[in-house]
C-alpha positions as CSV (number, residue, x, y, z in Angstrom):
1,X,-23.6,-16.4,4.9
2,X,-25.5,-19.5,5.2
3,X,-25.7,-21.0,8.7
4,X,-23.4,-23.4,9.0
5,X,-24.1,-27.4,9.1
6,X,-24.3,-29.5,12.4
7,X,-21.0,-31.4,12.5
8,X,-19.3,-29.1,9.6
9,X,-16.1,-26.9,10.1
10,X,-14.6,-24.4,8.3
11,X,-11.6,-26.5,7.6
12,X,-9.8,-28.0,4.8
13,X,-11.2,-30.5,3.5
14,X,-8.2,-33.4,3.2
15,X,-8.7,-33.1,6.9
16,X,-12.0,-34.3,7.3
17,X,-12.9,-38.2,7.0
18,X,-16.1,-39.1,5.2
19,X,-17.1,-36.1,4.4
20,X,-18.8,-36.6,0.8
21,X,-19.3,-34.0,-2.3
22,X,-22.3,-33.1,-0.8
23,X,-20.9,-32.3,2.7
24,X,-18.1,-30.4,1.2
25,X,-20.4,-28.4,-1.3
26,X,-22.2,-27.3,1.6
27,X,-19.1,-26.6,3.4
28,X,-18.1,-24.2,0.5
29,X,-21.6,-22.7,1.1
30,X,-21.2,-22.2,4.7
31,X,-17.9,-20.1,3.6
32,X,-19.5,-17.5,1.4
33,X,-18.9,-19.1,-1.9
34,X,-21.9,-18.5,-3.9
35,X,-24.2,-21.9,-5.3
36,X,-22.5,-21.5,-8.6
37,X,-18.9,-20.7,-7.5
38,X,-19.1,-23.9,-5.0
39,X,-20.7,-26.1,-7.9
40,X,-17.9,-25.2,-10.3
41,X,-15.4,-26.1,-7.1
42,X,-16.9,-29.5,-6.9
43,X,-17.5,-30.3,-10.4
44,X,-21.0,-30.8,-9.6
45,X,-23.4,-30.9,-12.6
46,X,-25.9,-29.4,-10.4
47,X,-26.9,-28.3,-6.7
48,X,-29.1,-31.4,-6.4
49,X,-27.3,-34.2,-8.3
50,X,-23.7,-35.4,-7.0
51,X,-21.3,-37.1,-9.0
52,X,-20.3,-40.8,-8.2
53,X,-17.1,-40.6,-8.4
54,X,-13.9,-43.3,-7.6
55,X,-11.9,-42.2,-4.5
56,X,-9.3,-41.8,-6.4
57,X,-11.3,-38.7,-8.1
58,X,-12.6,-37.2,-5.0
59,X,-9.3,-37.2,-3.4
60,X,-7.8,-35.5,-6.4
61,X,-10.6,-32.9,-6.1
62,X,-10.3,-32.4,-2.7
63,X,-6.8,-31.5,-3.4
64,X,-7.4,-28.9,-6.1
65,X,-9.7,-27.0,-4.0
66,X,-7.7,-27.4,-1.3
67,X,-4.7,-25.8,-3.3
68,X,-6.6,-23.2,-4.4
69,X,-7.8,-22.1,-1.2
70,X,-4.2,-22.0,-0.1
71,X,-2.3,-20.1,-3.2
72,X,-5.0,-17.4,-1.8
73,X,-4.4,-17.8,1.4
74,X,-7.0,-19.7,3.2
75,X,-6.4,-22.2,5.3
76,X,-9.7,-23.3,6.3
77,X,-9.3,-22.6,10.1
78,X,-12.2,-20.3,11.8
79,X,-10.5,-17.5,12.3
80,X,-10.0,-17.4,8.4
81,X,-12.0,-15.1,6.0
82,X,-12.3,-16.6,2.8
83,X,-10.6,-14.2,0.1
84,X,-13.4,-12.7,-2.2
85,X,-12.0,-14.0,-5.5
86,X,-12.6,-17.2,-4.1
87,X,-16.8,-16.6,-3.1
88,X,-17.9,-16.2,-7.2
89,X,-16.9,-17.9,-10.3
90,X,-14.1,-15.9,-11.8
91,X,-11.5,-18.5,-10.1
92,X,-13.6,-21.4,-10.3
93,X,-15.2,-20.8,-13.4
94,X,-12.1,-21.2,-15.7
95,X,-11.2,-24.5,-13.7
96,X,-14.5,-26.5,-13.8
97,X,-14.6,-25.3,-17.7
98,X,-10.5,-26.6,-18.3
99,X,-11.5,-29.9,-16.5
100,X,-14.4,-30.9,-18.5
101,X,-12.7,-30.2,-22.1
102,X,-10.2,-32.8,-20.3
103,X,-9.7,-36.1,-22.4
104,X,-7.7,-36.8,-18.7
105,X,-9.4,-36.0,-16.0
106,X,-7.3,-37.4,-13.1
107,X,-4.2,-36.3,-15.3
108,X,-5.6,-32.9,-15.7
109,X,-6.8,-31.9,-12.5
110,X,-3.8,-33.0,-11.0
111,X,-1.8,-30.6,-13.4
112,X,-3.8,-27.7,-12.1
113,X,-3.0,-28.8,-8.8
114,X,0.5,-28.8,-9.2
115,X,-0.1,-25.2,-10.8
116,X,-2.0,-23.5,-7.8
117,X,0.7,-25.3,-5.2
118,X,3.9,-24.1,-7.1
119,X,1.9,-20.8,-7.9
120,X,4.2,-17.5,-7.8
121,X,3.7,-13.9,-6.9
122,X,3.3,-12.9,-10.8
123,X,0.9,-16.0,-11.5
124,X,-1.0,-14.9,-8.4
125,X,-1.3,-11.5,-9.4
126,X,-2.0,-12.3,-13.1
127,X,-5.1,-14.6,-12.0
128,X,-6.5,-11.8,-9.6
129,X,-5.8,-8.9,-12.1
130,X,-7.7,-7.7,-15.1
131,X,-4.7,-6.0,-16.7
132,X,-1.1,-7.4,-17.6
133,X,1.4,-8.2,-14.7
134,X,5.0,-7.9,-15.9
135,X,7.7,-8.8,-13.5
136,X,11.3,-6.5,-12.9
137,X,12.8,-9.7,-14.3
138,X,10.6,-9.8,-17.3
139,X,11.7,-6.0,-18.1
140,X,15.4,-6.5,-17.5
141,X,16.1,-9.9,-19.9
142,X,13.5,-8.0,-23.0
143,X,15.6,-7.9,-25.5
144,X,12.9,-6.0,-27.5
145,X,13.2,-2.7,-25.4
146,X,15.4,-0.2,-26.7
147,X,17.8,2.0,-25.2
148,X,16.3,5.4,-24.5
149,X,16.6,7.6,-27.7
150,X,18.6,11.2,-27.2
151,X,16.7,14.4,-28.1
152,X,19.3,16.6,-26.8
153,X,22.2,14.6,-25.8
154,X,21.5,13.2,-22.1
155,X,19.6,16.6,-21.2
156,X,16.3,15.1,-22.6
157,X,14.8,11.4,-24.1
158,X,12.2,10.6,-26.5
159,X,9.2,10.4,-25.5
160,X,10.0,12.8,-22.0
161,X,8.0,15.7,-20.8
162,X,10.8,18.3,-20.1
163,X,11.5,21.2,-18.5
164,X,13.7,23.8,-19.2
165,X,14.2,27.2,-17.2
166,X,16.7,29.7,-17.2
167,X,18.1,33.0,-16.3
168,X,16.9,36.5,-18.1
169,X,18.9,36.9,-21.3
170,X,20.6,33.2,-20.8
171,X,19.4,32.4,-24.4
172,X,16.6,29.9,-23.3
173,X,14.2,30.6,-26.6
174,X,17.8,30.8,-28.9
175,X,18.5,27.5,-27.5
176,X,15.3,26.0,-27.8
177,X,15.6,26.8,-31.6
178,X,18.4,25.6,-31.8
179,X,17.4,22.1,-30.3
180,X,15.0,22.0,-32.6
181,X,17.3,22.7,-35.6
182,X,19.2,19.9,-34.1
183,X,16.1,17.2,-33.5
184,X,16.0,17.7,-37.2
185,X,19.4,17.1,-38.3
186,X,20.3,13.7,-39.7
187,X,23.5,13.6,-37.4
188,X,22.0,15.0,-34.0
189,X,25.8,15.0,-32.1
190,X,26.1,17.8,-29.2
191,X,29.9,18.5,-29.8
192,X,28.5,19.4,-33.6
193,X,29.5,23.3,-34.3
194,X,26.8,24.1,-35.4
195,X,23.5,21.9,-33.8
196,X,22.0,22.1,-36.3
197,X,23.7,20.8,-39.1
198,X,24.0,17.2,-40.9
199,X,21.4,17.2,-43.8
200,X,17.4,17.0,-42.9
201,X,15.5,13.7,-40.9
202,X,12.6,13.9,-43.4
203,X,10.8,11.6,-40.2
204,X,11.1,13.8,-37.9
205,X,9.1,17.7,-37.2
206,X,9.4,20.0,-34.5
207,X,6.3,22.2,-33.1
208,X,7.1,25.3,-31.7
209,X,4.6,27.6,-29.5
210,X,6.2,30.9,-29.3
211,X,4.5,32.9,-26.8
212,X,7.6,35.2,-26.6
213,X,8.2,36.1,-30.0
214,X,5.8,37.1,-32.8
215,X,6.2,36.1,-36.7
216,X,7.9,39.2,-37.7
217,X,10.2,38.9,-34.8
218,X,10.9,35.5,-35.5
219,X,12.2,36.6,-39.0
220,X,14.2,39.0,-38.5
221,X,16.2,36.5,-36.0
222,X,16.8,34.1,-38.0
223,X,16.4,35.3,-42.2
224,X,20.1,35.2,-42.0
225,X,20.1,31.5,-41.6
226,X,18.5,31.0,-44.9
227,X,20.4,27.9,-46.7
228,X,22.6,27.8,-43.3
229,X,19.6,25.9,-41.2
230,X,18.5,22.3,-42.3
231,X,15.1,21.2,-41.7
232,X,13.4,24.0,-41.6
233,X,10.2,23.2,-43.7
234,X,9.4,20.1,-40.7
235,X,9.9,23.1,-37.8
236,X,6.5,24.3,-37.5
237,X,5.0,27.5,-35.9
238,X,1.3,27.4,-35.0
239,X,-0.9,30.6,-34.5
240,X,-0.2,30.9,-30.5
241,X,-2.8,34.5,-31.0
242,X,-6.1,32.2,-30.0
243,X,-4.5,29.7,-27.6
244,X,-4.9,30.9,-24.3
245,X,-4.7,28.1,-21.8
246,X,-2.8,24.5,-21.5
247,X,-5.7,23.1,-22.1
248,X,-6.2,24.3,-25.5
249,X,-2.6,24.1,-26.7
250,X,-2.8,20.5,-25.6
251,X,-6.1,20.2,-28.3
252,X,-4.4,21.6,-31.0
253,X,-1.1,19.5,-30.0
254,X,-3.4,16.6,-30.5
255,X,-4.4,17.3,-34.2
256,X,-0.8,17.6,-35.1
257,X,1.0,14.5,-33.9
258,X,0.4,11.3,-35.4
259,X,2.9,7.9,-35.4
260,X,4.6,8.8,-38.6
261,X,6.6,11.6,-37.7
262,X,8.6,11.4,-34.1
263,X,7.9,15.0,-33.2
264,X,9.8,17.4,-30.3
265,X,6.9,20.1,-29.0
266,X,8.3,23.1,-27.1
267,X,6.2,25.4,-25.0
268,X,7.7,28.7,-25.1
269,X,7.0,29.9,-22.2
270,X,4.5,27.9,-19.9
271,X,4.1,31.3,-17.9
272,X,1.9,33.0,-20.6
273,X,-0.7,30.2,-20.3
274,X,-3.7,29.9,-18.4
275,X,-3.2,26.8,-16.0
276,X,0.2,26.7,-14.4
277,X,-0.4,28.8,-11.5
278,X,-1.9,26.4,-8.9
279,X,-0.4,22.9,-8.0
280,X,-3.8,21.5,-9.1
281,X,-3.8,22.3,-12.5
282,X,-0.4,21.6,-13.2
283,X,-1.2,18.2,-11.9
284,X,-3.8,18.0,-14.2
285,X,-1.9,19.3,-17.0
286,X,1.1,17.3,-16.5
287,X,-1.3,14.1,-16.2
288,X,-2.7,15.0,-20.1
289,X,0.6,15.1,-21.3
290,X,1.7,11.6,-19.9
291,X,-1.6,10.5,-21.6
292,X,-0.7,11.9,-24.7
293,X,3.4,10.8,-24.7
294,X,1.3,7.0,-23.7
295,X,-0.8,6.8,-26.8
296,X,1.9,8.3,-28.8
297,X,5.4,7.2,-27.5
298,X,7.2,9.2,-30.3
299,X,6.4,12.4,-29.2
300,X,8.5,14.3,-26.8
301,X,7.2,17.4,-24.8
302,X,9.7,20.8,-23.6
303,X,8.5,23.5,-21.6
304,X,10.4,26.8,-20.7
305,X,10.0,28.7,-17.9
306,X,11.8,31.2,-15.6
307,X,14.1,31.0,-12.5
308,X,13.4,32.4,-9.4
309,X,14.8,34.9,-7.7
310,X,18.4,34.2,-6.9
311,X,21.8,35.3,-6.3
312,X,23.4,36.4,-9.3
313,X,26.0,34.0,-10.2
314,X,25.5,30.9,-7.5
315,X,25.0,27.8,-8.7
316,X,21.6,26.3,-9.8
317,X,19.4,23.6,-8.0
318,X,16.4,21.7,-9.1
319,X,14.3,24.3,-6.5
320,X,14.8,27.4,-8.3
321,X,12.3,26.7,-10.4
322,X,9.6,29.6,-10.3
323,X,6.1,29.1,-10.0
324,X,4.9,25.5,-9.1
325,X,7.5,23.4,-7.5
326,X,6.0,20.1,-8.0
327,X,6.2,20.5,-11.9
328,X,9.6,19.9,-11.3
329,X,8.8,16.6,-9.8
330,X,6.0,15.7,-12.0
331,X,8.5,16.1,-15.2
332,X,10.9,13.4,-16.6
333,X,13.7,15.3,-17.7
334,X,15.2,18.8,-15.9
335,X,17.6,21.5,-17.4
336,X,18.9,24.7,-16.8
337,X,20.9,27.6,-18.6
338,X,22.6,30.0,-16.4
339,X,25.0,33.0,-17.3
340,X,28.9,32.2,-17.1
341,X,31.4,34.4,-15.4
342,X,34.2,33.8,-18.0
343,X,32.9,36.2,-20.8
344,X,30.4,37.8,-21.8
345,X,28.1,35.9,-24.6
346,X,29.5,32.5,-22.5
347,X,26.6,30.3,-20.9
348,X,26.1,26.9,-19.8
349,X,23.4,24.4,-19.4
350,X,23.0,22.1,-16.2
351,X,21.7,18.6,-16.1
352,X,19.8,18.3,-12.9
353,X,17.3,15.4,-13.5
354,X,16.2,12.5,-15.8
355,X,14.5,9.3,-15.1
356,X,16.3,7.6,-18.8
357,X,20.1,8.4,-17.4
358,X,22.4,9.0,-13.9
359,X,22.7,13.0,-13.6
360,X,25.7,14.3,-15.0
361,X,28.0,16.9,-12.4
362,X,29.4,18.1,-15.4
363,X,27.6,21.1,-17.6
364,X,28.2,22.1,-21.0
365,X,29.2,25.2,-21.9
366,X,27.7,27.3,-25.3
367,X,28.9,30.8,-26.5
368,X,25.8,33.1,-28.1
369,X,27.5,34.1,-31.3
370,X,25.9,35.7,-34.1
371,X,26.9,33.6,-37.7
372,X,24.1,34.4,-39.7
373,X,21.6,33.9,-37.1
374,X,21.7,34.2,-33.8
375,X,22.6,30.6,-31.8
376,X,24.4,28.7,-29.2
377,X,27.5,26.9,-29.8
378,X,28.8,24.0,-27.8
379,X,32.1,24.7,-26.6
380,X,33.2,22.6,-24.0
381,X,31.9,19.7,-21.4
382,X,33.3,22.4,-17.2
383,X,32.5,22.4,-14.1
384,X,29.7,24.8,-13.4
385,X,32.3,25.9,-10.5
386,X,34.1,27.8,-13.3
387,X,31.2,29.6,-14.5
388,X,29.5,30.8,-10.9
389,X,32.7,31.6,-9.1
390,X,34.5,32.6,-12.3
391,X,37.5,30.5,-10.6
392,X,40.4,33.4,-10.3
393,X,43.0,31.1,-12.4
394,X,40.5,31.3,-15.1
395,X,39.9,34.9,-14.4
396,X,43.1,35.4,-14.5
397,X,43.8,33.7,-17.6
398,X,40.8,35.8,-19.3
399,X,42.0,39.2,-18.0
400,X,45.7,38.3,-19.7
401,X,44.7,36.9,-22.6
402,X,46.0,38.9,-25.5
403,X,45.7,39.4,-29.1
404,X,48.7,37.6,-29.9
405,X,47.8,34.6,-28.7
406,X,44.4,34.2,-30.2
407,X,46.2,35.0,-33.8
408,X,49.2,33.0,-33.0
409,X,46.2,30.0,-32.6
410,X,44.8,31.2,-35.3
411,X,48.4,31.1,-37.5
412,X,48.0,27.1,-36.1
413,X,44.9,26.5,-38.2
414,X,42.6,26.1,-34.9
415,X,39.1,27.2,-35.5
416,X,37.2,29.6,-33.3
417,X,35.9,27.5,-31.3
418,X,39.2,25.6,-30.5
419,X,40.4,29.0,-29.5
420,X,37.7,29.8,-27.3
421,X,38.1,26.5,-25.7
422,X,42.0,26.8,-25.6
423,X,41.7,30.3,-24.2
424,X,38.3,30.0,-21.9
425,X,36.7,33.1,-23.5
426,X,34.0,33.3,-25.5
427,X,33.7,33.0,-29.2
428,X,32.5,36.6,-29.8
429,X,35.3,38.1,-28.1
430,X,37.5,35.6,-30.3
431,X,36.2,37.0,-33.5
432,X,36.4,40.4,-32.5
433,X,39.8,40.1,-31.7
434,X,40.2,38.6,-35.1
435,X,38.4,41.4,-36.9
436,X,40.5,43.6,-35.4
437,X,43.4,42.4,-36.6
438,X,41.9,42.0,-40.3
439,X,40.8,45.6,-39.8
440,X,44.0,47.3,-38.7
441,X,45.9,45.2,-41.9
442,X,44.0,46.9,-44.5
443,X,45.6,49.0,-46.7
């Protein structure tokens, strides 16, 4: 910092009598400003020459720099540090430059002056700021953002990074397939009977990494849903056999998507890649994906994984996650599928967290039934209480229900799934029961 000037204060200048351009260039000096950042404050065509100027002029300059200092915060005192955007020319610069395109001068500069004296936190933060400032107001009157897009009802948004885990034999990978069935449907509604039906979204594709299941596995699961399944020709199945770490699924992810299709890619299971076993990496991992749901907004990202260790039966929290416990936090969107008390084939899936919707109390419940293929079925919206503590009215009600009832609902047209709901069992003991009866009336 220069040393300052015999009879020259760091003060404002409006506060100074005959001081001159001069004396206040110098006192812009004497603050740290640099020769061209004080030369473009003062309007000076050079360091040497000063501007003979009306007062009228001056006075209006004096006010703009004085306005400026303020809207930064400097008030000229000596216990004041001048603010570093003020000491080069990135604030000054764009004034001096605006003033001497002016056809107006006095008109001009005292419209900047106005400006930097009714300045706001966003204009403040816009001038100091390289990138885009946008204001909570700003976001809540766009009328140009839409409402979050469901993938799989509330469970899980377009463009999220989800997580899914679930008990052994809960039907995690079953109902993985069938969200994607149902991303590709035309008519993607929860309560449908079968997710996955409604005709084919020809804009749409889902990509699958099975690490669980191989090829021929996957066929003999599901050949029985051939002409049942729709959109089956956009649900792709990469070679998982190279691919042994997150990083490199995430490569080959990136060759797939582009803007043209809005694509759902499940990770089946994050446990059999290289990468997910330290907090770091799953830090890092999760940080990729973000980067890659950024550039491309219309992709949306599940991963599976397991559940701790836990007592059979107790209801499930957002810690039982195993492995990593901050992926849980790191995610957008959190689900669970638990095994159900009421009947065997019954299951349910939790909503414990999502950053595009409140959390729901309420879970829905899905019977594994095999019709064709083997899938989940929505049933019904319970209480996870009836499922962990198998409630003893509903006990009750399953332990008495008897043949007659689920063909006397039958004789009333209701469909298997109406009786299951009616009844609280599951639809495999429904159509058992059914068969049964068709079996024990043949001739």
């Amino acid at each position: 910092m220069n040393q300052r000037r015999p009879g020259l204060t760091p003060r404002s200048p409006l506060k100074s009598e005959n001081m001159t351009d001069l004396d206040i260039f110098n006192w812009l000096k004497d603050l740290g400003l640099s020769t061209e950042a004080a030369r473009s404050a003062l309007l000076l065509e050079s360091s040497e020459g000063v501007r003979k100027e009306s007062d009228e002029r001056t006075t209006l300059v004096y006010d703009l720099i004085t306005a400026v200092m303020e809207a930064f915060g400097f008030d000229g005192t000596h216990t004041s540090e001048l603010p570093p955007e003020l000491k080069g020319t990135k604030v000054w610069g764009p004034i001096l430059s605006e003033i001497r395109s002016s056809s107006d001068f006095n008109r001009d500069v005292a419209e900047i002056t106005h400006k930097y004296q009714n300045m706001t936190a966003k204009d403040y933060c816009q001038l100091v700021s390289d990138m885009k400032v946008t204001t909570l107001n700003d976001v809540v009157r766009d009328t140009t953002i839409k409402p979050p897009v469901e993938v799989f009802g509330h469970f899980i948004h377009k463009g999220n990074i989800g997580l899914l885990f679930g008990e052994s034999n809960a039907g995690k990978s079953v109902l993985a397939y069938e969200m994607g069935l149902h991303y590709l449907s035309s008519n993607p509604t929860l309560e449908n009977e079968q997710l996955g039906c409604g005709g084919t979204n020809s804009k749409r594709m889902v990509i699958y990494y099975d690490f669980e299941m191989n090829l021929s596995q996957v066929h003999n699961r599901y050949m029985g849903g051939v002409g049942k399944m729709d959109g089956c020709e956009s649900f792709i199945l990469p070679d998982t056999s190279s691919i042994q770490s997150a990083k490199e699924l995430l490569h080959d992810l990136r060759s797939k998507i582009n803007r043209r299709f809005d694509s759902l890619c499940v990770i089946d299971n994050i446990t059999k890649l290289d990468g997910f076993s330290s907090e770091r990496m799953v830090r890092f991992i999760i940080s990729e994906m973000k980067q890659l749901v950024k550039a491309f907004p219309n992709v949306t990202i599940l991963m599976l994984t397991h559940i701790r260790n836990k007592k059979k039966y107790s209801p499930i929290e957002l810690g039982d996650v195993k492995g990593v416990k901050v992926i849980a936090s790191l995610v957008d969107a959190v689900f669970a599928l638990g095994n159900s008390r009421m009947d065997e084939g019954v299951t349910y899936v939790k909503h414990l967290k999502s950053r595009d919707s409140k959390k729901y109390d309420y879970v829905a419940r899905f019977d594994l039934v095999m019709n064709g293929y083997l899938q989940l079925q929505f049933i019904s919206w319970d209480e996870e209480e009836l499922h962990v503590n198998g409630l003893s009215s509903n006990k009750a009600a399953v332990s008495t229900v008897t043949n007659d009832e689920v063909l006397r609902l039958l004789d009333m047209n209701y469909t298997v799934q109406q009786i299951a709901k009616t009844l609280r069992i599951s639809m495999n003991r429904v159509m058992k029961i059914i068969k049964s009866s068709m079996n024990s009336t043949t001739p």
